[in-house]
LUMMI-905875 format. One record per residue: residue number from 1; residue in three letters; x, y, z of N, C-alpha, C in turn. Coordinates in steps of 0.1 Angstrom, whole numbers, plus 2048, in hexadecimal, padded with zeros to 3 digits. Example, Ala and Ser with C-alpha at 12.3 -4.5 7.8 and 13.67 -1.06 7.14 Angstrom:
PT  mitor  rovo  n_east  n_north  n_up  ca_east  ca_north  ca_up  c_east  c_north  c_up
PT      1   ALA     884      7C7   84E      87B       7D3    84E     884      7DF   84E
PT      2   SER     880      7EA   847      889       7F5    847     881      800   84F
# end
This chain:
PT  mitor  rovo  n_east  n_north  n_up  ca_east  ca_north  ca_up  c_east  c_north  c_up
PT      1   UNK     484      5CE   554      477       5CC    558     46D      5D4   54F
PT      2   UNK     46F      5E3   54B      466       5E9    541     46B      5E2   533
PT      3   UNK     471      5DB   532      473       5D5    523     468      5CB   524
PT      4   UNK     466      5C5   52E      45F       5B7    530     452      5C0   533
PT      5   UNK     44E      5C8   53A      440       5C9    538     43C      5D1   52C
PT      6   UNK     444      5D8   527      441       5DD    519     43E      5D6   50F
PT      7   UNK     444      5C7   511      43D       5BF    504     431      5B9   507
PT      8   UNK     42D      5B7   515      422       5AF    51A     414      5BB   511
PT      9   UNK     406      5B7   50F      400       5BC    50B     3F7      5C5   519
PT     10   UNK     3FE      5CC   51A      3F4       5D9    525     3FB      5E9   524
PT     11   UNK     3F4      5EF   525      3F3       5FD    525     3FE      5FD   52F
PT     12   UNK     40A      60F   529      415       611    530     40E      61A   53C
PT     13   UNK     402      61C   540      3FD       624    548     3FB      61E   555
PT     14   UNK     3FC      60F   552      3F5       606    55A     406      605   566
PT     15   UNK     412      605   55F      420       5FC    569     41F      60C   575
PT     16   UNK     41E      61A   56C      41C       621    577     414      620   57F
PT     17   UNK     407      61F   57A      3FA       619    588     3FD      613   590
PT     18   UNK     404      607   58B      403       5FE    595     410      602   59D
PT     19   UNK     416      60B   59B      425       610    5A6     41F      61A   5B3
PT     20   UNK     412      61F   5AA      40E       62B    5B5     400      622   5B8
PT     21   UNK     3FD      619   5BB      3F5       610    5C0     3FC      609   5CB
PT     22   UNK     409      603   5C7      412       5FD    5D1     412      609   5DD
PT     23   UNK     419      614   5DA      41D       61D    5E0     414      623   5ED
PT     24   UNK     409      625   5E4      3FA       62D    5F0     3FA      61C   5F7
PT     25   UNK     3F8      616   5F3      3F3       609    5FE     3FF      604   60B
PT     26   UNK     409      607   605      414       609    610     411      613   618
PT     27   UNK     413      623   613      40F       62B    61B     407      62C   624
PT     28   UNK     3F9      62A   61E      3EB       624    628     3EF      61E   631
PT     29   UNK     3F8      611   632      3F6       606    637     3FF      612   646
PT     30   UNK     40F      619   640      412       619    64B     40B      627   654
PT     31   UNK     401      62E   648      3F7       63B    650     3F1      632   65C
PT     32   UNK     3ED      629   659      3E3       61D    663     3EC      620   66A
PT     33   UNK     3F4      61D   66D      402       617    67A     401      61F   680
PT     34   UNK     403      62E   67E      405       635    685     3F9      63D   68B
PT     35   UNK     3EC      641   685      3E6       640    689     3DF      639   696
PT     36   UNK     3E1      627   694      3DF       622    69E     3E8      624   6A7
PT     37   UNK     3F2      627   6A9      3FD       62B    6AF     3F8      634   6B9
PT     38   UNK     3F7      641   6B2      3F4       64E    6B7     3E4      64C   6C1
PT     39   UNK     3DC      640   6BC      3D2       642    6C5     3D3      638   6D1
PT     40   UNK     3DF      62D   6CF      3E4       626    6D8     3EA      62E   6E7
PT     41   UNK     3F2      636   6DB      3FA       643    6ED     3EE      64C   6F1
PT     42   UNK     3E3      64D   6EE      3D9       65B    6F6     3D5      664   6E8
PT     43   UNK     3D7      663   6E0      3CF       66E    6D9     3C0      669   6D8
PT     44   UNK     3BA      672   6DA      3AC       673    6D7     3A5      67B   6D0
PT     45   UNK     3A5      679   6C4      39D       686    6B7     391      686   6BE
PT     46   UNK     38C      692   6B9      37B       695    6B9     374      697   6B0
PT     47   UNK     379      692   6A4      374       690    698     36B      682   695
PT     48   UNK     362      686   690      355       67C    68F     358      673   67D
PT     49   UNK     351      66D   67B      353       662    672     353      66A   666
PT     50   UNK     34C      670   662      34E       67D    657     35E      684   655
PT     51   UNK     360      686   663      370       68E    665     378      686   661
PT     52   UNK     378      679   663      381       66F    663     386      66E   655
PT     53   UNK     376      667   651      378       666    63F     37D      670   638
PT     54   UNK     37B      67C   63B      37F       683    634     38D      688   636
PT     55   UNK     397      687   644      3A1       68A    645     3AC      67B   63E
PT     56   UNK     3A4      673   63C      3AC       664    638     3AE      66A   62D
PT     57   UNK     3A1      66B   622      39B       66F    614     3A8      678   610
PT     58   UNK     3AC      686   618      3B4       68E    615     3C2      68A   614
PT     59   UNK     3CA      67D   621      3D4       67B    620     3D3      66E   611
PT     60   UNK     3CB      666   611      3CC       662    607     3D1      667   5F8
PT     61   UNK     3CA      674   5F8      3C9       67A    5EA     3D7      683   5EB
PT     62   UNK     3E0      685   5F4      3ED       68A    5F5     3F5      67F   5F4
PT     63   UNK     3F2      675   5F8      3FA       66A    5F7     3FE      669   5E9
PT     64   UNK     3EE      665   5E2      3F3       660    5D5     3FC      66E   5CC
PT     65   UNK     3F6      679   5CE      3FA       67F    5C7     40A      681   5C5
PT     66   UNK     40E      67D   5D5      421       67B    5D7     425      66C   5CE
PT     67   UNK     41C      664   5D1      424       65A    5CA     420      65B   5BD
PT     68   UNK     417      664   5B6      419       664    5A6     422      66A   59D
PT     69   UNK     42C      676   5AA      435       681    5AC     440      672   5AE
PT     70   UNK     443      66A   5B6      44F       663    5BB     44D      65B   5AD
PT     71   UNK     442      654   5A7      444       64B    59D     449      656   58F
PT     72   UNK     448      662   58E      44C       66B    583     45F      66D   581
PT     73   UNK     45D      66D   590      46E       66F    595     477      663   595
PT     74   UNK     46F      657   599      478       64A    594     47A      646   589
PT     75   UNK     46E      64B   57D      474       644    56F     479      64B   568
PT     76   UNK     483      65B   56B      48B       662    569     49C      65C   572
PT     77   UNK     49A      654   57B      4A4       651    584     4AB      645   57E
PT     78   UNK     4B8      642   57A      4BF       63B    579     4C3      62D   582
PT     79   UNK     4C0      634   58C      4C2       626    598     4BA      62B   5A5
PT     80   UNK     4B8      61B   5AA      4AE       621    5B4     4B4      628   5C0
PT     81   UNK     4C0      62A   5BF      4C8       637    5C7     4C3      641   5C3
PT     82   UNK     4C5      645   5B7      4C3       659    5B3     4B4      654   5B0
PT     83   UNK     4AB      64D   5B1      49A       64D    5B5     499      653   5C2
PT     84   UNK     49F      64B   5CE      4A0       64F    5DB     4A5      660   5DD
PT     85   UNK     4AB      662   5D5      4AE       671    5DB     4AB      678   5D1
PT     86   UNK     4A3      676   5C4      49A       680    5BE     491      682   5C7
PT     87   UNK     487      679   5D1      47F       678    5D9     481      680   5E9
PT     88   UNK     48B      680   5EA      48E       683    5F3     487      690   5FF
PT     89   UNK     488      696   5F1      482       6A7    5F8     471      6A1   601
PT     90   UNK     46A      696   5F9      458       695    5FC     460      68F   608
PT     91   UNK     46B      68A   60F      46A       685    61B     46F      68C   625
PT     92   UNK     476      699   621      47C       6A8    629     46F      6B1   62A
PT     93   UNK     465      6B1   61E      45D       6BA    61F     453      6BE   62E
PT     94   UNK     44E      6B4   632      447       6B8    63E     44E      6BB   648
PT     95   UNK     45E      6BE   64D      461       6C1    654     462      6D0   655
PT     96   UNK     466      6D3   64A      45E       6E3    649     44E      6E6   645
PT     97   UNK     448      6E1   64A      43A       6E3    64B     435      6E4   65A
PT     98   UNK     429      6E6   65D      425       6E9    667     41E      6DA   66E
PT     99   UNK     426      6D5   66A      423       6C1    66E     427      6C1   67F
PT    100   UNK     432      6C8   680      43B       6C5    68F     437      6D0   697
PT    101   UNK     43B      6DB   68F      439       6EF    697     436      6F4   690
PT    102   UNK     42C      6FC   697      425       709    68F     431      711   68A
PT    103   UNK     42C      716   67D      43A       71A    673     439      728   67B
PT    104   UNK     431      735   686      433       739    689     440      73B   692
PT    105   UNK     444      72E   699      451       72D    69F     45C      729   696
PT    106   UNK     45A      728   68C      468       726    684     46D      732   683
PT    107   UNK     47A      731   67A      483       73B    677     47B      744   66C
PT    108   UNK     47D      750   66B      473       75F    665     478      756   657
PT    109   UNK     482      753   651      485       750    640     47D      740   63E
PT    110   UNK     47B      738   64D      476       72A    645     467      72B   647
PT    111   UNK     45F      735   650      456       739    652     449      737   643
PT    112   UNK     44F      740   637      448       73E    62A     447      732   624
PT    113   UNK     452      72B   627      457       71E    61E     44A      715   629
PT    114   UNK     446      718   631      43D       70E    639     431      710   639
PT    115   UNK     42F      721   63A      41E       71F    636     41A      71F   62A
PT    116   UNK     425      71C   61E      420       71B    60D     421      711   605
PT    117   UNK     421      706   60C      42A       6F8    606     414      6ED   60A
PT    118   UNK     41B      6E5   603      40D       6DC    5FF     40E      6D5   610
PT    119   UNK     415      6CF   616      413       6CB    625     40E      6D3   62C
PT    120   UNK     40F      6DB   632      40A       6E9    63D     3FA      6E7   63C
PT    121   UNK     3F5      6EA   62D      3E2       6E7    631     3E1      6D8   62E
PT    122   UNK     3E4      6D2   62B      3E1       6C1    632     3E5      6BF   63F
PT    123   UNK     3EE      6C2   641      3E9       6C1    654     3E0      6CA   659
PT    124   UNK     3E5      6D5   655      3D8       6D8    65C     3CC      6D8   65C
PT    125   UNK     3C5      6D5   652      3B9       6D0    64E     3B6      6C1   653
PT    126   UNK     3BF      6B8   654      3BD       6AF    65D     3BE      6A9   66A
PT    127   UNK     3C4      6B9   673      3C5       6BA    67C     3BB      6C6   683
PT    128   UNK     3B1      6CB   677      3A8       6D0    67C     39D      6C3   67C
PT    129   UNK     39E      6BD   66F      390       6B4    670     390      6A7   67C
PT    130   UNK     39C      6A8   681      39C       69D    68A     39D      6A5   69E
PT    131   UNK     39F      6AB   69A      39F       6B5    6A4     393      6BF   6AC
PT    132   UNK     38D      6BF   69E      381       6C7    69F     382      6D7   6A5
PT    133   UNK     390      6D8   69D      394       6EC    69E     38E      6EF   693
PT    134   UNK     38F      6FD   68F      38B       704    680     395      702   67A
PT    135   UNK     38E      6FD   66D      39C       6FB    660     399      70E   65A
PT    136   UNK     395      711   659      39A       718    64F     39A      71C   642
PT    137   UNK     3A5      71D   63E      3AA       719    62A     3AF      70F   629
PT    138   UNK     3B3      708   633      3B9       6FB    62F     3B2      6F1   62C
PT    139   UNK     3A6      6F3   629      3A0       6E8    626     3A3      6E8   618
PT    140   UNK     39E      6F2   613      39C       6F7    601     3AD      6F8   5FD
PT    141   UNK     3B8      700   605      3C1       6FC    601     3CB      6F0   5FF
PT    142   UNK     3C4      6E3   607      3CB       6D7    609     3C7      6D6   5FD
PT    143   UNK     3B7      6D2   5F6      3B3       6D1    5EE     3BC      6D1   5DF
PT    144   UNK     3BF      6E1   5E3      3C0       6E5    5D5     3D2      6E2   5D3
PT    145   UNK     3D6      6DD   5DB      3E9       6D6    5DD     3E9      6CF   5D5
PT    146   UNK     3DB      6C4   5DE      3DD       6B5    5D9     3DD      6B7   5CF
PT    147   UNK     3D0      6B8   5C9      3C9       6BA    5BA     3D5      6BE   5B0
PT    148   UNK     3D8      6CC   5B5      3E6       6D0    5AB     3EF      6C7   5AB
PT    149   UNK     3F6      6C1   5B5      401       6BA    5B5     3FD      6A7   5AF
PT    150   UNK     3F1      6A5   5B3      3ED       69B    5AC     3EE      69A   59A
PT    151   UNK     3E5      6A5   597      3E5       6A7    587     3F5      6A9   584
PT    152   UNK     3FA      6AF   589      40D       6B4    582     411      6AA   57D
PT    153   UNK     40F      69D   58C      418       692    58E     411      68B   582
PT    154   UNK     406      682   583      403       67D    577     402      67F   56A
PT    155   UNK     407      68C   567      40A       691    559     419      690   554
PT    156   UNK     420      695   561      42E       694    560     437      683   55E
PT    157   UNK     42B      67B   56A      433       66C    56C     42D      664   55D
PT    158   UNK     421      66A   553      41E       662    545     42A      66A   540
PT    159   UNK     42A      674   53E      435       679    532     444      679   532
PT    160   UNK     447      673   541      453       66E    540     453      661   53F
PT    161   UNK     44B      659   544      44D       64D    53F     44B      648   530
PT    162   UNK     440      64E   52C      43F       64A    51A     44A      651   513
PT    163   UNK     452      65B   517      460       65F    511     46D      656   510
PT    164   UNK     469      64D   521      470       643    525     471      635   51D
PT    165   UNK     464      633   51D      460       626    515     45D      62A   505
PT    166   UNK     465      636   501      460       632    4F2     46A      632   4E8
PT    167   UNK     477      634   4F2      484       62F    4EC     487      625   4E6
# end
C-alpha cells in the first residue's frame, strides 16, 4: 500500500494525516457514546457551554496527540499484531491514573506513577470543568502533556516514516 501511494503525486505527510484523522474521528465518535451514555444513566455536569467546549477541546487535543504517537508506533511495526502491542501501554495507561481511584488509595509505589503520567490532569481538569470543582494545576498541566506529547509524536511519526519510505 505505501508503494502505491508513494508513486501517486501527494506529499508523504498527507498518508499519516489522514491515519490520525481516521483515528480522532473514531475516537470522537465513540467519546459521543459514552458520554451520551453517562448522561443517559444520571450524570449531571454543572458545567456550562464554555466548560463543555473546553473539556471536549482538551480530550480532543489528547486524543490526537495519542494517535500521532499510535501512527509513529505503527510504521515501525511489522504486522498489525506488534502495532497492537507497541500500542498497548496508551490502552493500560489510564488504569493507573486517577480515571477510576484517587491515586491517594493506591499502593504507596503506584501512587507516583499516577500523579505524574499525562492522564491524571486530563481527568481531572475535565472533571473539574464539568463538575464545576477547582481544577487547580491541572488545567495548565493537561495542557502542557498534550502539547508535549503532541509535538514528540509528530516529529517522531515524520522521521520514522520518511526513514521508512526512503528505502
Amino acid at each position: 500500500m505505501i508503494d502505491r501511494l508513494r508513486s501517486l503525486p501527494i506529499r508523504s505527510f498527507a498518508v499519516l494525516t489522514g491515519h490520525v484523522v481516521a483515528s480522532v474521528a473514531r475516537n470522537a465518535a465513540s467519546t459521543a457514546i459514552v458520554i451520551l451514555a453517562s448522561l443517559a444513566m444520571g450524570f449531571r455536569p454543572d458545567g456550562g457551554v464554555i466548560d463543555w467546549l473546553a473539556a471536549i477541546g482538551l480530550l480532543l487535543l489528547y486524543v490526537v496527540a495519542l494517535s500521532w504517537l499510535a501512527a509513529g508506533l505503527g510504521v515501525i511495526a511489522k504486522t498489525v499484531e506488534s502495532a497492537s502491542t507497541l500500542s498497548f501501554f496508551m490502552l493500560f495507561l489510564p488504569y493507573l491514573s486517577s480515571a477510576f481511584v484517587p491515586p491517594d488509595s493506591m499502593p504507596k509505589w503506584l501512587q507516583p506513577i499516577s500523579e505524574h503520567q499525562p492522564i491524571t490532569p486530563v481527568i481531572e481538569a475535565v472533571r473539574s470543568l464539568l463538575t464545576g470543582t477547582p481544577m487547580g494545576n491541572n488545567g495548565r498541566l493537561a495542557l502542557a502533556w498534550c502539547c508535549g506529547l503532541l509535538l514528540f509524536s509528530v516529529l517522531l511519526a515524520t522521521a520514522l516514516y520518511r526513514r521508512r519510505t526512503s528505502r
